[in-house]
DODREN-551730 format. One line per field, with one value per residue (C-alpha): x, y, z; residue in three letters; residue number from 1. Coordinates in Angstrom, 2 decimals, padded with zeros to 5 digits, always signed. Example, Ala and Ser with C-alpha at 12.3 -4.5 7.8 and 13.67 -1.06 7.14 Angstrom:
! residues 2
u = c(+012.30|+013.67) $
v = c(-004.50|-001.06) $
w = c(+007.80|+007.14) $
resn = c(ALA|SER) $
resi = c(1|2) $
! end
This chain:
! residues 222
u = c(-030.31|-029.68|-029.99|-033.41|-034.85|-033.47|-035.43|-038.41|-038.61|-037.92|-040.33|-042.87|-042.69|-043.12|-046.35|-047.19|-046.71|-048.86|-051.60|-051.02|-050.97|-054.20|-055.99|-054.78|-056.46|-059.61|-059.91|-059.36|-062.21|-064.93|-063.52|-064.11|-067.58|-068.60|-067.20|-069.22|-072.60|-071.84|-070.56|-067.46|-065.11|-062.32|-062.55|-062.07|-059.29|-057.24|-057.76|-056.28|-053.13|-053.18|-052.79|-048.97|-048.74|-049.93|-047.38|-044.70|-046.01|-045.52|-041.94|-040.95|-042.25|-040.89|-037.50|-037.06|-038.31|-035.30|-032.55|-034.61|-033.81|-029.84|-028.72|-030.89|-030.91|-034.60|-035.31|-037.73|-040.85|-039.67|-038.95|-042.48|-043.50|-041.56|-042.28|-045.89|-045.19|-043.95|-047.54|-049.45|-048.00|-048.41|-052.20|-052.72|-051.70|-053.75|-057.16|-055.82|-055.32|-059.34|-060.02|-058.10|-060.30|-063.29|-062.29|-061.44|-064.86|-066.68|-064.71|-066.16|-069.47|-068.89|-072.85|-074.69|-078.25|-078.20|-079.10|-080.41|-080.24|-076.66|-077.49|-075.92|-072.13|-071.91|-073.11|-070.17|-067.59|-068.37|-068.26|-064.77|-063.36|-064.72|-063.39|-059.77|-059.47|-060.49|-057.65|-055.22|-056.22|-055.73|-052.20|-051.23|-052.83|-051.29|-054.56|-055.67|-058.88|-060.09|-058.55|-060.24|-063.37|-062.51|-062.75|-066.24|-067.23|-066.02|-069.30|-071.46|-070.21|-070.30|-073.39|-073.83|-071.97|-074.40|-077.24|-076.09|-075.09|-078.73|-079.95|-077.84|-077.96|-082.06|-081.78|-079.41|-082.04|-084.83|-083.22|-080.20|-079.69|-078.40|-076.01|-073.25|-074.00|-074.78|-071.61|-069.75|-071.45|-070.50|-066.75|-067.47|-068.92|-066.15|-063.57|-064.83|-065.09|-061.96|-060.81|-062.49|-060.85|-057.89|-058.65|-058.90|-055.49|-054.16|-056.21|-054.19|-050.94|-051.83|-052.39|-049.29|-047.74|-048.80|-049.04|-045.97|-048.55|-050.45|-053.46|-056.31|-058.89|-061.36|-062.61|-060.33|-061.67|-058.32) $
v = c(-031.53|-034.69|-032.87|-031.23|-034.79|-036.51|-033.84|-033.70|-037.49|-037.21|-034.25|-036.80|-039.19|-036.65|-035.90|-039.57|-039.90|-036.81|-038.70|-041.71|-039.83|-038.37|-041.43|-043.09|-039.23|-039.71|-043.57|-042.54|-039.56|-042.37|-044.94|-043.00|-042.05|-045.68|-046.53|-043.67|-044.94|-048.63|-048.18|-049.67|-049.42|-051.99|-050.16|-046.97|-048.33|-049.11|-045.66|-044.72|-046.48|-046.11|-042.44|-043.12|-044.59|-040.97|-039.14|-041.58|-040.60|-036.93|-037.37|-038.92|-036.63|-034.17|-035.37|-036.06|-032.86|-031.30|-033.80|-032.46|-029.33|-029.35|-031.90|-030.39|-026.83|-026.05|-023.16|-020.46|-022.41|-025.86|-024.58|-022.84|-026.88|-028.00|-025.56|-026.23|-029.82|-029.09|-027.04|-029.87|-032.81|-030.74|-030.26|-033.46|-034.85|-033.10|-033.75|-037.33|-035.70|-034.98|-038.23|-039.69|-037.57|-038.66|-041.79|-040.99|-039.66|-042.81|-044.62|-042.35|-042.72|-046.17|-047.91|-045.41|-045.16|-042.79|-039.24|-039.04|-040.55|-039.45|-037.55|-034.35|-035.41|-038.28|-035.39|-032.94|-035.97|-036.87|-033.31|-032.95|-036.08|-034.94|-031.54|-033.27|-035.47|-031.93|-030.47|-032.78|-032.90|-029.61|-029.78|-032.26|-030.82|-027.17|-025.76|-022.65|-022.24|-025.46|-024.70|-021.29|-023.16|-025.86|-023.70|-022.28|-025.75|-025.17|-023.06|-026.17|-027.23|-024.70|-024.18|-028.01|-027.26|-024.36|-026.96|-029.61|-027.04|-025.71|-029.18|-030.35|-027.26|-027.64|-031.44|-029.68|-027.40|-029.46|-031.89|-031.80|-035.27|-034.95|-032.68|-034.96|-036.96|-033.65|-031.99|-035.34|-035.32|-031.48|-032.09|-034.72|-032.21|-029.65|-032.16|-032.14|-028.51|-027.94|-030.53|-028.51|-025.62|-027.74|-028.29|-024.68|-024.40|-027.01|-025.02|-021.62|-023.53|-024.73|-021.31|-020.44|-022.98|-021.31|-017.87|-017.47|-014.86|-016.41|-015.04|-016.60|-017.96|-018.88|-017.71|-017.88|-020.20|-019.91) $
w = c(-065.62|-063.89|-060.44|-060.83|-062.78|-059.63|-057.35|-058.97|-058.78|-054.49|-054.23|-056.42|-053.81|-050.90|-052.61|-052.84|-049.31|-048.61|-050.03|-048.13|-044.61|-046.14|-046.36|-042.99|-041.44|-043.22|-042.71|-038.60|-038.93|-040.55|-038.20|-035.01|-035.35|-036.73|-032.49|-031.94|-033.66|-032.86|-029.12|-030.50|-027.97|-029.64|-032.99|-030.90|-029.17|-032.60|-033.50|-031.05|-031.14|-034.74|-034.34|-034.08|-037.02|-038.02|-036.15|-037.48|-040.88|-040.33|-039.02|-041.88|-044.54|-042.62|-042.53|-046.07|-046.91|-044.83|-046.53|-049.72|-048.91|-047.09|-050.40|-053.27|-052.63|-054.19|-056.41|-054.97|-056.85|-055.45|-052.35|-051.93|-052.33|-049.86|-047.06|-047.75|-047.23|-043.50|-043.22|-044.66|-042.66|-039.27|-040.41|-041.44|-037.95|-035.93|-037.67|-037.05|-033.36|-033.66|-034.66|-032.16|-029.52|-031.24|-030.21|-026.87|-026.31|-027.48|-025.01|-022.71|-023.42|-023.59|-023.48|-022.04|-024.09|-027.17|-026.33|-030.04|-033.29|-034.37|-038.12|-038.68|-037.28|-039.30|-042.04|-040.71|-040.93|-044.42|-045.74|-043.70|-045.44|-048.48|-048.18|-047.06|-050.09|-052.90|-050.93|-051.59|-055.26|-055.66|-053.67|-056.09|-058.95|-057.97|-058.30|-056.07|-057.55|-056.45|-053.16|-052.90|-053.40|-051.35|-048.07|-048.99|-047.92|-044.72|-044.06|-044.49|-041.61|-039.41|-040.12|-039.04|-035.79|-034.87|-035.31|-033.55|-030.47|-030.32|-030.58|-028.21|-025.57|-025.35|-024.42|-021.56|-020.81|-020.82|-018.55|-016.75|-016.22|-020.52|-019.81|-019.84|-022.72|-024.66|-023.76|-025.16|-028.67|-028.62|-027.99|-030.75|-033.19|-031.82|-033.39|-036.48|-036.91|-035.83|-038.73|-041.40|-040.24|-040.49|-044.13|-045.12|-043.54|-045.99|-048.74|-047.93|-048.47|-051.88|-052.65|-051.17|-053.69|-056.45|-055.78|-053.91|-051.62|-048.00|-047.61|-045.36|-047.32|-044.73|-041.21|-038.59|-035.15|-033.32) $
resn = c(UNK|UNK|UNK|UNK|UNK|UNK|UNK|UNK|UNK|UNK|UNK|UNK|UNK|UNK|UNK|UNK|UNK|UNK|UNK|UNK|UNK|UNK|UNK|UNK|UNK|UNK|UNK|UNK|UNK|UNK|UNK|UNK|UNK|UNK|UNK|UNK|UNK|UNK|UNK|UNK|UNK|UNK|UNK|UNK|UNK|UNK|UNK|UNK|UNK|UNK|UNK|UNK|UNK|UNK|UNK|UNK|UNK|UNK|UNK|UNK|UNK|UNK|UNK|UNK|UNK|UNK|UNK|UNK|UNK|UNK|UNK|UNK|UNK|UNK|UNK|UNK|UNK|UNK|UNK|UNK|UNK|UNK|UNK|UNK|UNK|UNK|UNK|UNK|UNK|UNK|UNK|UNK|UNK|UNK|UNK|UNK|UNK|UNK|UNK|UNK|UNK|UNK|UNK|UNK|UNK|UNK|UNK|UNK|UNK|UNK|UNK|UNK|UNK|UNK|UNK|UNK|UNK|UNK|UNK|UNK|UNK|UNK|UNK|UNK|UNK|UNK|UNK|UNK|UNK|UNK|UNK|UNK|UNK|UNK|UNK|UNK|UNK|UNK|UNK|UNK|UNK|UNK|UNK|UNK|UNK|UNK|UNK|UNK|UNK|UNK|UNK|UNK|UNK|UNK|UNK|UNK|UNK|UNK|UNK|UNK|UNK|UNK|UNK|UNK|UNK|UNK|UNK|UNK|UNK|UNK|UNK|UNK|UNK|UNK|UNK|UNK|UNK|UNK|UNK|UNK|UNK|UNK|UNK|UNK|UNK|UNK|UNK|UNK|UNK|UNK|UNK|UNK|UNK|UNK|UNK|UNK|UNK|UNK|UNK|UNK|UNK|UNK|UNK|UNK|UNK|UNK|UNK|UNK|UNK|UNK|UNK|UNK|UNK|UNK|UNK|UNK|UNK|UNK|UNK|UNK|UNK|UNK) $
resi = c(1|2|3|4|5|6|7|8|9|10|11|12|13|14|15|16|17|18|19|20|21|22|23|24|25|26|27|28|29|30|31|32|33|34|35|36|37|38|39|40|41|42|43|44|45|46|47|48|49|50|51|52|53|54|55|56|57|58|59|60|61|62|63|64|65|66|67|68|69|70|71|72|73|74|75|76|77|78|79|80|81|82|83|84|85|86|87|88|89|90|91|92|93|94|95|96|97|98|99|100|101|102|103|104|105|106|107|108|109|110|111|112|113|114|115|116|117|118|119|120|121|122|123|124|125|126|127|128|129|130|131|132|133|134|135|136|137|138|139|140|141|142|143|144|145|146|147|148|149|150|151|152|153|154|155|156|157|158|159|160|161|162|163|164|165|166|167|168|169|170|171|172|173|174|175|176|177|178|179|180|181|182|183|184|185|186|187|188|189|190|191|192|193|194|195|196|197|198|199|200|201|202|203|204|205|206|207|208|209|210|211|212|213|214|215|216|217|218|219|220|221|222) $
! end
């Protein structure tokens, strides 16, 4: 009894560091495109070099989920948790990967005049964040409901994505000289789709979690 109230109190504080990593990802996705809006190129620079911080994070969860694992030895429930942990972490650091190249990209553009008043990417980046933090809930909260639910979001913004490509492709095709600064805010907008899809990943673990059963629970954009 001692063993399993000792690893149930290490896999607690995997999960606490989950959510930690969680919040340095969606601080970096809000940071980048405030460098983005304000032609912030310090803040975009810190986000970058932040991102290690990131990866450090992911390298540690990881390895004490593999002590967890080689000193514990996990029953098939517990270990279910843990291998969705090594999922999680690897998801989690590469939307911070996305918001690291959202970064990049503002550094790019660097203060060349707006092509347009930036409205539906902040819009995709708040529902992404938003989407990010109900995942984690329901990781914590070992809820697959909520994470089948979750992913439905996910068509929001795509549906974003496809307007802000239009948008963006008849600036190109009304005048060429936009086409780079067009094809910049769609690698931005790229990012952030990619980091939903990123999310529904993380969603398909949960369920994972509970139902011992992986089963994709939202369109594939590989």
């Amino acid at each position: 009894m001692e063993i399993r109230t000792e690893f149930h109190k290490r896999l607690r504080q995997i999960q606490d560091e989950i959510l930690v990593m969680g919040s340095m990802v969606s601080k970096a996705i809000l940071r980048s495109i405030d460098a983005l809006k304000n032609r912030d190129l310090e803040l975009a620079r810190q986000i970058i070099a932040e991102d290690k911080k990131i990866n450090q994070k992911r390298f540690e969860i990881e390895e004490s989920c593999v002590e967890l694992i080689a000193t514990q030895q996990p029953m098939a429930g517990d270990l279910r948790t843990i291998i969705a942990v090594l999922n999680i972490v690897t998801e989690l650091e590469r939307i911070g990967d996305h918001a690291e190249g959202i970064a990049r990209i503002a550094i790019m553009i660097g203060d060349e005049p707006p092509l347009k008043p930036l409205i539906d990417i902040p819009r995709m980046a708040e529902q992404a964040v938003d989407m990010l933090h109900l995942s984690l809930d329901a990781f914590i909260n070992h809820d697959a409901e909520a994470a089948r639910k979750i992913s439905a979001e996910d068509d929001t913004i795509d549906q974003l994505y496809d307007q802000v490509f239009r948008e963006l492709l008849t600036f190109m095709l009304e005048d060429p000289r936009t086409i780079t600064r067009a094809t910049r805010l769609i690698w931005v907008a790229h990012n952030l789709e990619r980091s939903a899809d990123r999310v529904t990943n993380i969603c398909e673990r949960v369920v994972f979690i509970v139902t011992g059963k992986m089963e994709e629970i939202g369109a594939s954009k590989y």
